[in-house]
C-alpha positions in Angstrom: 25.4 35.7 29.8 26.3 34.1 26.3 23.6 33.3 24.5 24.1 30.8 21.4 22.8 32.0 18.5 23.3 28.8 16.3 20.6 27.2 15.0 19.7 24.2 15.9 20.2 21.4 13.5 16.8 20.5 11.6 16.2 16.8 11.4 15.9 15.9 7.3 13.3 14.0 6.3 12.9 11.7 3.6 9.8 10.0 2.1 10.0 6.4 0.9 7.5 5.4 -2.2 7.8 1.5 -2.3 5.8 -1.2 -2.3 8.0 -4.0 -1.0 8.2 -4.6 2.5 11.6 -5.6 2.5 13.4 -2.4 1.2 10.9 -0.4 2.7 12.7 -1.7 6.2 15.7 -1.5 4.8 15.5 2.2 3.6 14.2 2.7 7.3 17.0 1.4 9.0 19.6 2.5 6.7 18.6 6.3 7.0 17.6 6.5 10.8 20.7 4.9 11.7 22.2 8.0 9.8 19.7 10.5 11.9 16.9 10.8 9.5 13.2 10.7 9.3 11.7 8.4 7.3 8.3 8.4 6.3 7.1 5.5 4.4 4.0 4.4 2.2 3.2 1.4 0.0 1.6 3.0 -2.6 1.7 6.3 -4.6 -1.4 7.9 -3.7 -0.6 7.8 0.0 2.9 8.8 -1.2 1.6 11.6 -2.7 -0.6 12.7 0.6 2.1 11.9 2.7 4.3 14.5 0.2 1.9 17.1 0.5 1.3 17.0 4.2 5.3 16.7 5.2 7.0 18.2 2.2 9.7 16.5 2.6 13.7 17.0 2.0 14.1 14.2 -0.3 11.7 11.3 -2.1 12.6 7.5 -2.9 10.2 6.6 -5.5 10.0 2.5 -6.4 9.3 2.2 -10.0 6.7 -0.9 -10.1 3.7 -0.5 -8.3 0.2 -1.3 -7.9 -2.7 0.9 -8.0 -0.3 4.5 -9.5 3.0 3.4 -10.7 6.3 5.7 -10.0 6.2 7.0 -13.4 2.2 8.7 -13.0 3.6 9.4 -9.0 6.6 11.6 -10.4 4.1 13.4 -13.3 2.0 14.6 -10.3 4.6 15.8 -8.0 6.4 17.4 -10.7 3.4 19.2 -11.8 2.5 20.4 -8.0 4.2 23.6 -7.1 4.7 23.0 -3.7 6.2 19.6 -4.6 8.1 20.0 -8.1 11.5 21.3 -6.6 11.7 17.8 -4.1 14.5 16.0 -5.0 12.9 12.1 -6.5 15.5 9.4 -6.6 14.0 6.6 -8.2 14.3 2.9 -7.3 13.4 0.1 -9.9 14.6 -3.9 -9.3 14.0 -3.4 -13.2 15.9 -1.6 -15.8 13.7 -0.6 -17.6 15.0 2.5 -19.3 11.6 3.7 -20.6 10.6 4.3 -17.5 13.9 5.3 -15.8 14.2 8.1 -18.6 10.6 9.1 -18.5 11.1 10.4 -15.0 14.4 11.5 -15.4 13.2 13.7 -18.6 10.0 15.1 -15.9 12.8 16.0 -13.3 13.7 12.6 -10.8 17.7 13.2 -10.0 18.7 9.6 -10.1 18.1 6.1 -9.5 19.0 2.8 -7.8 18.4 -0.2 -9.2 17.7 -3.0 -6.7 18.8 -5.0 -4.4 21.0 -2.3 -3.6 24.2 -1.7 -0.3 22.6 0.8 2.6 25.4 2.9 1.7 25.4 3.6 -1.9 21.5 4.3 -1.0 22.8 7.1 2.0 25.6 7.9 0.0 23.2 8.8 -3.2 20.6 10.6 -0.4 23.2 12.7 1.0 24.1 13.7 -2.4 21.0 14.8 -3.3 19.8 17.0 -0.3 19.1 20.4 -1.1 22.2 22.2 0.8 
């Protein structure tokens, strides 16, 4: 009997921080197509609870938004243990470099300004998965 001892591949997930329907679905669709799991909120608290819950491989963190914007999002899961070594890749239709260096300095890996092509977003994912 041969028995395979490969593992079997883990499906990465990524969470998406953004408040605008639009790219929300276009994240979606962009990354499942690519076999990932997206997980997707409107709003940085729920980001934050979804983060915590799922840890997951990589987060997409929109700049501008209601309620916690992405700078106060990336303070809190750079400051949370569990959360700080998540890769963030920010996404602004602003660019505003205040803000774009502020999470940059607290640890985000990069950014996308919007609108921006499915695959520079997958390309710039896949280049930032932990290995």
């Amino acid at each position: 009997m041969n028995i395979s001892t490969a593992r079997p591949e883990r499906t990465v997930t990524i969470l998406s921080i953004d408040d605008t329907p639009l790219f929300q679905q276009l994240i979606k669709i962009s990354l499942e197509y690519q076999g990932m799991k997206v997980l997707a909120t409107d709003n940085g608290t729920d980001g934050l609870k979804l983060a915590r819950m799922n840890l997951p491989d990589l987060i997409l963190l929109d700049l501008m938004m209601p309620i916690m914007d992405g700078v106060a999002v990336c303070q809190q899961l750079k400051a949370d243990l569990r959360l700080k070594n998540i890769p963030v890749v920010l996404l602004s239709s602003s660019d505003d470099s205040d803000e774009i260096e502020a999470c940059l300095q607290l640890g985000a890996v990069g950014y996308l300004l919007k609108p921006f092509q499915p695959a520079v977003l997958v390309d710039m994912v896949r280049k930032h998965l932990p290995a």
